[in-house]
C-alpha positions as CSV (number, residue, x, y, z in Angstrom):
1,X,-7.4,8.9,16.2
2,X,-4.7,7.8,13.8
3,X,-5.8,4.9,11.1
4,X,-3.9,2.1,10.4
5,X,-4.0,-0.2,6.9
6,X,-1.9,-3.1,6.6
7,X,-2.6,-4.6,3.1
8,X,-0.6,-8.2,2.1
9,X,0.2,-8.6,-1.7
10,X,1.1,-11.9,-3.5
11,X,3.2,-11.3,-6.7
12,X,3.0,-13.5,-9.6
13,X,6.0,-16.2,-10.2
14,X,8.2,-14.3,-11.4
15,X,6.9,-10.9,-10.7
16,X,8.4,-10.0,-7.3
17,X,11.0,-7.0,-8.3
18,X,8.3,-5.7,-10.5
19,X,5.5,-5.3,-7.7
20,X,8.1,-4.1,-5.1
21,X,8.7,-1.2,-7.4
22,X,4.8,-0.4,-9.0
23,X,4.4,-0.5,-5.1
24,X,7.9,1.8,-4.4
25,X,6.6,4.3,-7.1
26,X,3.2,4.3,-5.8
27,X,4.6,5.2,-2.5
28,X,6.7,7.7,-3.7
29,X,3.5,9.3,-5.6
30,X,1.1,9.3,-2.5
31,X,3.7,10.6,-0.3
32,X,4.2,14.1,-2.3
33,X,0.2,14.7,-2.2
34,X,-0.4,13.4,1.5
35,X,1.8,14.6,4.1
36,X,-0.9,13.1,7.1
37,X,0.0,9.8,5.4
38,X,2.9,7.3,6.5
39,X,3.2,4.6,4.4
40,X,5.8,1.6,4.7
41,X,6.6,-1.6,2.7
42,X,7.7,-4.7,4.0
43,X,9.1,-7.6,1.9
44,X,9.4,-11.1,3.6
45,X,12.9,-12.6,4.4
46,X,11.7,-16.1,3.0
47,X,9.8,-15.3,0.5
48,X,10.4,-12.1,-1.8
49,X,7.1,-12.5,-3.1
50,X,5.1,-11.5,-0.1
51,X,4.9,-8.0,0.0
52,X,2.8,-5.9,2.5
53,X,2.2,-1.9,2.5
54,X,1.3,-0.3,6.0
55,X,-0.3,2.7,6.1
56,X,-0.7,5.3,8.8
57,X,-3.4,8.0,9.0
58,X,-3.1,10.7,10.7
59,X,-7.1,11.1,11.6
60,X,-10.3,9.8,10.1
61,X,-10.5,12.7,7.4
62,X,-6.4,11.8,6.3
63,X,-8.0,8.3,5.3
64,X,-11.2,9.5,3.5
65,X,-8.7,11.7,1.4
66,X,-6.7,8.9,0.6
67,X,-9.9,6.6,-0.1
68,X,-11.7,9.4,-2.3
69,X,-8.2,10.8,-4.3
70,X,-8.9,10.6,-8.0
71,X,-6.0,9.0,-8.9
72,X,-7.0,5.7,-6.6
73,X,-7.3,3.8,-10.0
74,X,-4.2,4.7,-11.8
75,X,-2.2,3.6,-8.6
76,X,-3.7,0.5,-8.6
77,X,-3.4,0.0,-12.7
78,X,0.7,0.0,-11.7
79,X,0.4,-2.9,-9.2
80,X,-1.9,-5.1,-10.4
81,X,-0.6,-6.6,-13.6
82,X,2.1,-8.0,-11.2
83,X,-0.6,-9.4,-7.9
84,X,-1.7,-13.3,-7.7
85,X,-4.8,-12.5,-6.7
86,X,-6.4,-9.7,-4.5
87,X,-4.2,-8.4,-1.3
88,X,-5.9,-9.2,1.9
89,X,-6.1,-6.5,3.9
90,X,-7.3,-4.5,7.6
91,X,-7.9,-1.3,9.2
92,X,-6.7,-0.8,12.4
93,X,-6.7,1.9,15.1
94,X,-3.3,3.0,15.7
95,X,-2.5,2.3,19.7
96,X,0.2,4.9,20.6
């Protein structure tokens, strides 16, 4: 069963451009250690400061990697100095 994770970022004032490309270089970085991962960012048309990442597991033990990879903190040191606030955020099972 595939895993989905659909995670909504607020950047600061200000802060928008910066996120979208913490978030960009994360991406890049997962991507070239997790091939059962897809992973997606979507920027809102009114508002350039709404961000959301969608992820796509492959199966149960793809997402456990991705939760348990040791680099988990340094990924998240690149985003956050430009969030307002935490990114909500839900799992999903993948219907397809």
């Amino acid at each position: 069963m595939k895993i989905g994770m659909i995670a909504a970022f607020t950047a600061l004032p200000g802060k928008a451009e910066a996120l979208l490309q913490a978030l960009r270089d994360n991406v890049a970085f997962v991507r070239e250690r997790e091939p059962d991962l897809r992973c997606d960012i979507f920027v809102a048309e009114d508002d350039a400061h709404k961000i959301s990442l969608v992820e796509v597991y492959a199966s149960q033990a793809a997402y456990d990697l991705h939760r348990n990879a040791p680099y988990g903190a340094d990924l998240l040191a690149r985003v956050q100095p430009h969030m307002d606030g935490w990114p909500s955020g839900a799992r999903f099972r993948v219907d397809d």
